[in-house]
N, C-alpha and C positions, 0 to 999 in steps of 0.2 A: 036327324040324330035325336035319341030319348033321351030322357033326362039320368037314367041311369046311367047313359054311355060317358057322358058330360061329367057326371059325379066322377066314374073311375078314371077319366083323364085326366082331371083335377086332382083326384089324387095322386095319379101317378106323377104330375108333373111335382106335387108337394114334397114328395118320395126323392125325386130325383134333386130336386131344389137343396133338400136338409142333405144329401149324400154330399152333393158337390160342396156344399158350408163346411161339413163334418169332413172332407179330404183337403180342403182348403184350411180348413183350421191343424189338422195334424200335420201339412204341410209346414206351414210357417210358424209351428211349433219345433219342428225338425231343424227349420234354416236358422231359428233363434240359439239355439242347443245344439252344438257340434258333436259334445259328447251323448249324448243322446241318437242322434245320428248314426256315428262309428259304432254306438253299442246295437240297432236296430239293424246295420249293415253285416255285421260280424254272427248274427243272430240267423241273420235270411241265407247265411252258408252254411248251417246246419241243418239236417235235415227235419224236417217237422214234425215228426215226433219229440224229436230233441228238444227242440224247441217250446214245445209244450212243456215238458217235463220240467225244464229251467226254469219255465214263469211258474210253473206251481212250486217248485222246490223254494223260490225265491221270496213268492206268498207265502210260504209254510215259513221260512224263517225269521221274517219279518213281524208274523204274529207269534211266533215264540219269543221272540228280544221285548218285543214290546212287553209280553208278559211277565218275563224276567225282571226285566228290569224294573215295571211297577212293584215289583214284590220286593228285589233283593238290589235295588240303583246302585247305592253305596258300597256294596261288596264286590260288585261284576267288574272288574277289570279289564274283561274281552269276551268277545265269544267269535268263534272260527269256523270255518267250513273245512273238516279233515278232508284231505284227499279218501279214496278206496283204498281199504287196507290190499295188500298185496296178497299174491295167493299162494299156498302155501307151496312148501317145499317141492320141487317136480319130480325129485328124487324117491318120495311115496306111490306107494301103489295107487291106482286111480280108482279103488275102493275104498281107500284110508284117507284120502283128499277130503279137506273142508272144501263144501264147495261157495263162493265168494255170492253172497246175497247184493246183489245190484240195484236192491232198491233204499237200501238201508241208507239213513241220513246221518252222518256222523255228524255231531256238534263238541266241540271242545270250549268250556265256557272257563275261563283263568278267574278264580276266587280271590279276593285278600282277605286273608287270615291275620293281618297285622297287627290288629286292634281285639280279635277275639279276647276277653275276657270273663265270659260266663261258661263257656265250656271251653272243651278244648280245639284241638283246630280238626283234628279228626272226626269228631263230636257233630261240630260247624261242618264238615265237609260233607257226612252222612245227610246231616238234617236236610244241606240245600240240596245235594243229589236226587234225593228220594223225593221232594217239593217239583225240582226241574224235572225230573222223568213222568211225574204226572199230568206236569201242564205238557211235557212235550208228547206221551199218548194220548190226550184230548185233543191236539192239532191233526198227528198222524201217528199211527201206531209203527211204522220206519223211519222214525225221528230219537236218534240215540242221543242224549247228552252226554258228555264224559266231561267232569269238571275235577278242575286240577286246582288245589289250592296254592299261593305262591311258593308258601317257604316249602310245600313241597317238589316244586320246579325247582327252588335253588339245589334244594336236599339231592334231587338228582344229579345238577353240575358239581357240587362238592363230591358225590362218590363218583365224577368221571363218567357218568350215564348221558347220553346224548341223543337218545333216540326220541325223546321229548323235544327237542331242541328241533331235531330235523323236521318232527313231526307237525311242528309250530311253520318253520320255514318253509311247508309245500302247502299250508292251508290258505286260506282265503277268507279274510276276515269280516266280518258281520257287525262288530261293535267293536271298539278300542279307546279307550283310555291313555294308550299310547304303549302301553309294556309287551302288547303283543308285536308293533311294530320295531320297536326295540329290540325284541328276541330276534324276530325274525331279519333285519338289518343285517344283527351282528355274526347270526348265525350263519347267514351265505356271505359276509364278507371274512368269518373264521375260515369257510371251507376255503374260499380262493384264496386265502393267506397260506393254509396249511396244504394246498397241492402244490403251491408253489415252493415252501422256503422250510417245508417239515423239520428238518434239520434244524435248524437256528430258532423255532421259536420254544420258549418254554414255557409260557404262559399265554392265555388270550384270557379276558378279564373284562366285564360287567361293572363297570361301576358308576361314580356323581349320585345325583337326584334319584333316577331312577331306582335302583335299588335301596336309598337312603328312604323311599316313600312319600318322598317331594315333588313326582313327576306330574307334570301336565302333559297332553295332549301335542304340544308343539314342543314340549323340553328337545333341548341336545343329548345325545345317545352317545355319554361317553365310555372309550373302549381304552387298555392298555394292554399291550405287548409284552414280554421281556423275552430282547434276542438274548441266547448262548454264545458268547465273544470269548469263550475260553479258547476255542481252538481256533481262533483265529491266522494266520498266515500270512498270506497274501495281501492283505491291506491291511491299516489301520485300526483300531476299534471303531473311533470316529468317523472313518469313513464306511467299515460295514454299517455304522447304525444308519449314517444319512442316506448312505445309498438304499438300505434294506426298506427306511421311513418314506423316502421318495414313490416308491412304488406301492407301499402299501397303504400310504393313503391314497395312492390312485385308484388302486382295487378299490377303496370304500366308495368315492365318487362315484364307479363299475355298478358299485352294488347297491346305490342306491339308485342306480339308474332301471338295472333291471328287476328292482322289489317296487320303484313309484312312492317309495319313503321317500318324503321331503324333507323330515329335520336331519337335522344339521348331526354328521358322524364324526364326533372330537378322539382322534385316535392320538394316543401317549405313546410312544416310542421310547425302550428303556434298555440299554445293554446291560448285561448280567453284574457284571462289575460294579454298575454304576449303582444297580441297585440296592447291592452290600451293602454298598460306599454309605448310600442313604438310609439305610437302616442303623448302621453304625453308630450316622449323623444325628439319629433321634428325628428324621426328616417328618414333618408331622404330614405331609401329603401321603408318606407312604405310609405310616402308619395305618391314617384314614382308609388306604386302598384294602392292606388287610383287613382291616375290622370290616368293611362292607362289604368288597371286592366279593361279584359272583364269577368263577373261572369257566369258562365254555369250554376251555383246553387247559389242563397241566397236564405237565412230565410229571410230576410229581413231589417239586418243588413250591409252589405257589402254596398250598393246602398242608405242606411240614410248617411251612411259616407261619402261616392264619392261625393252627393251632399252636403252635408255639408262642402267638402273640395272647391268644387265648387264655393261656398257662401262665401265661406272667413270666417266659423265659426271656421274650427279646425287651431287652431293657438298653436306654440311653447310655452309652459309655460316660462316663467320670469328664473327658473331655465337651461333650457334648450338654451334658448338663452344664459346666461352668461358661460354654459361649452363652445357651440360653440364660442363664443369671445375669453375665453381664450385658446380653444386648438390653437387658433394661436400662440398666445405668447409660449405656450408650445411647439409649434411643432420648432418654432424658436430655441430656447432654445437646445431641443433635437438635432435640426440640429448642434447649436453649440458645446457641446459637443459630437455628432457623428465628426466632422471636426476633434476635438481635438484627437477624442478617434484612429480616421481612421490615422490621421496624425502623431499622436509621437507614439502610440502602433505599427503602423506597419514599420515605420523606425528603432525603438526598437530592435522588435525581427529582423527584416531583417539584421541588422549588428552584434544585440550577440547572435543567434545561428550560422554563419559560425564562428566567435571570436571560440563559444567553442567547435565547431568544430574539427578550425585549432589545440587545446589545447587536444581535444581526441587525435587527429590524431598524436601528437607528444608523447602521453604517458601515458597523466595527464588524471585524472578521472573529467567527467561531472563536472566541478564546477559552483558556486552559481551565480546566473546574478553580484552580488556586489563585487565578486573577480575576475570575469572574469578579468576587464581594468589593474587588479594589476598582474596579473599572464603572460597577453599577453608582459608585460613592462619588466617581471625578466628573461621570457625566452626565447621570439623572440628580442626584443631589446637588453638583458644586456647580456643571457647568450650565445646564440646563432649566437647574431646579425643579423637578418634575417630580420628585422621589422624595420623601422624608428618611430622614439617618435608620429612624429606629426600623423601618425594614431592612435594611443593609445589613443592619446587628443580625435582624433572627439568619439571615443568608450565614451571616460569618460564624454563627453559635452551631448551627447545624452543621456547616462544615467543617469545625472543629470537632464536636462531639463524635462523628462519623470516622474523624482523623484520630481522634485516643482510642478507639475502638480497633481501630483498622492496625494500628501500633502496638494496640496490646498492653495498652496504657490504662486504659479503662477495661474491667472484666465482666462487668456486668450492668444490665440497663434498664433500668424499673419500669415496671408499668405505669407509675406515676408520671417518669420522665417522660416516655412515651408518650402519653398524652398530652401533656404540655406544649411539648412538639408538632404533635398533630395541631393542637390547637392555635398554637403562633405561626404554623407553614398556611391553615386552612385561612388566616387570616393576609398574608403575605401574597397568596395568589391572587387572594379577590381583590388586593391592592395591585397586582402584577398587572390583572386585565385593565384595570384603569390607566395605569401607564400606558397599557399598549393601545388604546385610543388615544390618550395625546401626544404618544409620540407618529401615531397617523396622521393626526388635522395637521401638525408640525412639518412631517413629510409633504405634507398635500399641499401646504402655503410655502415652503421649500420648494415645491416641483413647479410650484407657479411661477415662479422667481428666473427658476432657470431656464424654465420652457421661454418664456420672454423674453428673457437676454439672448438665449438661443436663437431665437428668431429675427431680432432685434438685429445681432452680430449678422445673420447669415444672408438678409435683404440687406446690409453697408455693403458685403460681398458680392452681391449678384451688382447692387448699381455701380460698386466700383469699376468692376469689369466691364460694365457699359459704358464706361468713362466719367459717370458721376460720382466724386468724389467724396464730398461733407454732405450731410443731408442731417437737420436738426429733427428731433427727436417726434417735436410734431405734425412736422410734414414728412415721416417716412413711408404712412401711406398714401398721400396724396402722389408725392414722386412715384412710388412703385406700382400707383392704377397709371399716373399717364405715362413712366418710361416702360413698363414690362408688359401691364395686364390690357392695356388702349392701343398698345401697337402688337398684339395678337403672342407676343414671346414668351406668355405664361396664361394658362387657362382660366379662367374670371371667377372661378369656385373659388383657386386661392384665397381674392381678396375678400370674400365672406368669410371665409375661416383665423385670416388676417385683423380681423373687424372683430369678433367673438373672441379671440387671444385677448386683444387691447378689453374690451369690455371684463373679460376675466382678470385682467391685471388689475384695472378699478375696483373692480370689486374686493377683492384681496384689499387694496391699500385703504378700502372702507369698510373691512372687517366683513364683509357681506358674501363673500362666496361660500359656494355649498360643494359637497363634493360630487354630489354629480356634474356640479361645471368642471369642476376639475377632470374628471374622468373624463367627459368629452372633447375638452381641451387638452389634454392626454392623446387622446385618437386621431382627433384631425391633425396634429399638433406634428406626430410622426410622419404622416402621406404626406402635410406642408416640408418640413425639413425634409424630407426624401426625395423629392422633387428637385426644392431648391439645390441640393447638393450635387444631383445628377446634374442641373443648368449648369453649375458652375463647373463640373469636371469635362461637359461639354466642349462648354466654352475655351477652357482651359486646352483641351486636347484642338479645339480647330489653331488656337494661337502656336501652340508648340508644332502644331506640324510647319507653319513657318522656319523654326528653327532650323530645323531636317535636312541635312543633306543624305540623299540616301545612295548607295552604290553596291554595283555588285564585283568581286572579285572570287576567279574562278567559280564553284558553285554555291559559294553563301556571300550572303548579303549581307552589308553592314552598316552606320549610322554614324553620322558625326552632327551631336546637337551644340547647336550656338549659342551660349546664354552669358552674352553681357562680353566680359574679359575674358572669359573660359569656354572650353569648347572641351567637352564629353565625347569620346568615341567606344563605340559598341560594335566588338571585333566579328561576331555571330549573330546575328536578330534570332537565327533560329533555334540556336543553343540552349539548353537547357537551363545549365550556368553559364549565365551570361560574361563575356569574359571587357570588361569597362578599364578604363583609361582614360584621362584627362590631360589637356595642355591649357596654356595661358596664349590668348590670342594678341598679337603684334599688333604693333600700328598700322604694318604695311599688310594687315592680312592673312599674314603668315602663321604657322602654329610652332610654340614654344616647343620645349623637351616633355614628351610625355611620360606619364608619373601612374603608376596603376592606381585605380579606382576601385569605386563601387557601387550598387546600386543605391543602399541608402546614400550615400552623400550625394548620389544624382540628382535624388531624389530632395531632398534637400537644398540643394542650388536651385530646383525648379520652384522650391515654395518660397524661395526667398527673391528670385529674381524677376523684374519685372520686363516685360515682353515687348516690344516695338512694334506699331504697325507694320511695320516693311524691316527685311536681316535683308543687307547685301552683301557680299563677296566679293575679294577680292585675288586677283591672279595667280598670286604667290602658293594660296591654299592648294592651287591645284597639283601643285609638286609635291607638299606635302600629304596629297594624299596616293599620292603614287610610291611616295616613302613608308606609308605607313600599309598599303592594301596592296602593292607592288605596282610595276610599272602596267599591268593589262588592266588596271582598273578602271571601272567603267561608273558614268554617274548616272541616276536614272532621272527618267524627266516625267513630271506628271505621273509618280508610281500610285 
């Protein structure tokens, strides 16, 4: 192989190298950019000429904006891609036909004239047209500009011309500012309002920011309506307007869906009536709508009004001027008692709900705002001593003051006082919090107290029931490791937890506990008592079934318990309401005259009565329980 052969493989393969980099990279330039994608997809279904024709059309306009806009930024509003004008009439002779130039680039570029002051706007329109037609024959000699100044866009919706508007609605925008998408919005959401509801609407309307010359880029595109509700019938006013607003602002959603407008379409819904009504009113919204209001549609209504308001004809009714006078006095007024209401209501409650609070938190039930000052005095002050008097007072000063206020006793409340108040509550609170930690260490050497007595009472209970009776104070864990925890009938964690009580009760009576002892002494405190209590109701329950005589009669079952002198009978086990009765038991065994019962007093008997190792029976009973369950009653054995 030569050396040249070698060179051109090398290159070839270098060749082939940078293509696969350069389809690799526009690839995952593609899979980054979806929109990019869809546009290169949409592009390869047009035929390639086409295609061509679009990317230069789309370079050409791209350096005319950029042009533009370095020379004229502040003025350019928009620039559009017109649709092809249409071709003329068919109705001409096909010698008298224009015929439609296909290469021709129409551009519509929207001016603001708003600020023009050295000439005039006509003046300004020429200058920039003749500037833009030169830079746009330096690009391509079939690149037309037509540039529209604004107030001559409005100039046309005021004389009812529209074909600007449509014209705006089929193009294809190239720069915006936002007022091209605005037109175009409200223009295709006019047409589907007016194919639908022709009839009823009398206005379609341009207004807000946008026309005000406040608009931004992302502004809301507000629009107003005014239906015709004179010849109404068939429904309500009320209800033609909601039903009518219902759907027409669905249609704007429509239309913003199929223009790819994202701000937001704030459409006003007005019945005809109402809008008098609001004129009449001196309503300043409508006012504002005529002074700026651009109409996309009148009957011919909307445009008698603007200039009438022009003229200085629609003027505030007599009525209308004197509510405007006095909502001042009124708003006054309102402010003044907002001051009052803002200033004692919330000093008010800001100092008597921690008050009743502190007053939960020590025991006492939610009480009345009017007892609060008297309750905080008997038990942080008198009984306690935890509180000094003179916060009591600002309690009872503020809720007096709040009280002549509220009565209409007091008319008025200075700002002087107000502060005062602020200043004596701000100090009453930071006294509040301090209470409410010592009425917690209080609590907390309170709960020690009781947790140990609790515990204390509840192991005399379990050894009672064991049979041990007195047990002194300092051998009641010794007894309860050898009779409960040494003979296996209580779990041996207990008695650590048993052990850590008694040490926290030490501590307490040596001023030395903290509260995290408390708080663990708290936890274990409740698993210990919840335990012992289930032993005891154990226990309780295997001794009572002693008691038990159980039987069945026909198909329910029933109970006759023995405690002491008295004998419980339970006519249904399975009853819902259980239906109970009691007798006094004989010497001979026998059962007295039964007397109805119930479950508390059963209940009752069983916590007072003490239980026998061994209940026997005697003969007699068995009669009467054939007296009392009939003569088939049956007793059960080993149930």
């Amino acid at each position: 192989m030569t050396k040249k052969t070698k060179k051109i493989e090398k290159k070839g393969a270098a060749e082939n190298a940078q293509t696969k980099d350069a389809s690799s990279s526009m690839n995952a330039g593609v899979k980054e950019n979806p929109a990019a994608l869809q546009e290169k997809r949409a592009l390869e279904k047009l035929p390639k000429e086409v295609q061509e024709k679009l990317k230069t059309i789309k370079a050409k306009l791209e350096k005319f904006q950029k042009r533009i806009l370095e020379k004229f930024d502040k003025y350019i509003m928009g620039m559009t891609l017109l649709p092809p004008p249409k071709p003329s009439d068919q109705k001409q002779p096909i010698d008298q036909k224009q015929p439609v130039d296909k290469d021709k680039i129409n551009v519509l570029v929207l001016i603001d004239d708003s600020d023009s002051k050295k000439m005039s706007k006509y003046e300004l329109k020429d200058k920039l047209t003749a500037i833009m037609t030169n830079v746009a024959q330096e690009i391509d000699k079939n690149l037309i500009p037509q540039s529209v100044i604004l107030s001559e866009l409005w100039q046309n919706c005021y004389d009812g011309k529209s074909e600007l508007l449509q014209l705006i609605s089929l193009s294809a925008p190239i720069f915006d500012r936002g007022m091209l998408a605005a037109v175009k919005i409200a223009e295709v959401h006019k047409t589907m309002v007016l194919k639908k509801f022709e009839k009823y609407i009398v206005s379609y309307v341009l207004a807000g920011s946008l026309v005000q010359g406040r608009a931004t880029p992302t502004s809301d595109i507000d629009v107003w309506i005014v239906i015709d509700d004179t010849d109404v019938k068939k429904m309500t006013r009320a209800e033609l307007k909601d039903k009518l607003r219902a759907i027409i602002i669905g249609m704007g959603i429509e239309a913003g869906e199929l223009t790819g407008i994202k701000n937001k379409l704030n459409i006003q819904v007005y019945i005809l009536t109402d809008f008098w009504d609001s004129l009449r009113e001196a309503n300043p919204i409508i006012f504002t709508l005529l002074r700026d209001g651009v109409p996309f549609y009148d009957r011919g209504i909307f445009m008698a009004w603007k200039q009438l308001l022009k003229m200085g004809k629609i003027k505030p009714s007599p009525e209308a001027i004197d509510m405007f006078m006095g909502s001042g006095e009124q708003m006054l007024k309102r402010v003044e008692l907002k001051l009052k209401d803002i200033g004692m209501e919330d000093i008010y409650y800001a100092i008597l709900t921690p008050s009743q609070a502190a007053l939960m938190l020590h025991g006492v039930p939610p009480p009345a705002p009017k007892e609060t000052a008297t309750l905080m005095r008997e038990i942080f002050v008198h009984k306690e001593k935890l509180l000094e008097d003179k916060f009591v007072k600002t309690l009872e000063k503020v809720i007096d003051v709040r009280k002549t206020i509220e009565h209409g006793e007091k008319k008025e409340i200075t700002g002087k006082e107000i502060d005062e108040l602020l200043n004596e509550s701000d100090k009453y609170l930071k006294r509040i919090k301090r209470l409410f930690t010592q009425i917690e260490k209080m609590k907390e050497e309170d709960d020690m107290i009781k947790i140990y007595e609790t515990i204390v009472t509840i192991i005399r209970d379990v050894l009672r029931i064991e049979g041990i009776e007195k047990v002194e104070d300092e051998e009641v864990v010794k007894v309860f490791e050898d009779e409960l925890i040494s003979q296996g009938k209580i779990p041996a964690k207990f008695l650590r937890i048993l052990n850590e009580i008694l040490k926290a009760k030490k501590d307490y009576d040596d001023k030395k506990l903290t509260r995290v002892e408390v708080e663990k002494v708290k936890k274990d405190s409740n698993e210990f008592i919840k335990f012992l209590v289930e032993y005891l109701q154990r226990k309780r329950g295997r001794e009572l079934e002693r008691t038990k005589i159980r039987v069945k009669h026909g198909n329910r079952y029933g109970e006759v318990i023995l405690l002491g002198q008295e004998a419980f009978i339970i006519h249904d086990t399975d009853h819902e309401e259980k239906e109970i009765s009691k007798a006094k038991i004989k010497e001979n065994g026998s059962l007295g005259t039964t007397q109805k019962s119930s479950l508390q007093e059963l209940e009752k008997s069983l916590s007072k009565v003490e239980i026998p190792p061994k209940v026997f029976i005697k003969e007699p009973i068995f009669e009467d329980l054939k007296n009392i369950f009939g003569k088939n009653v049956e007793i059960l054995v080993n149930y």
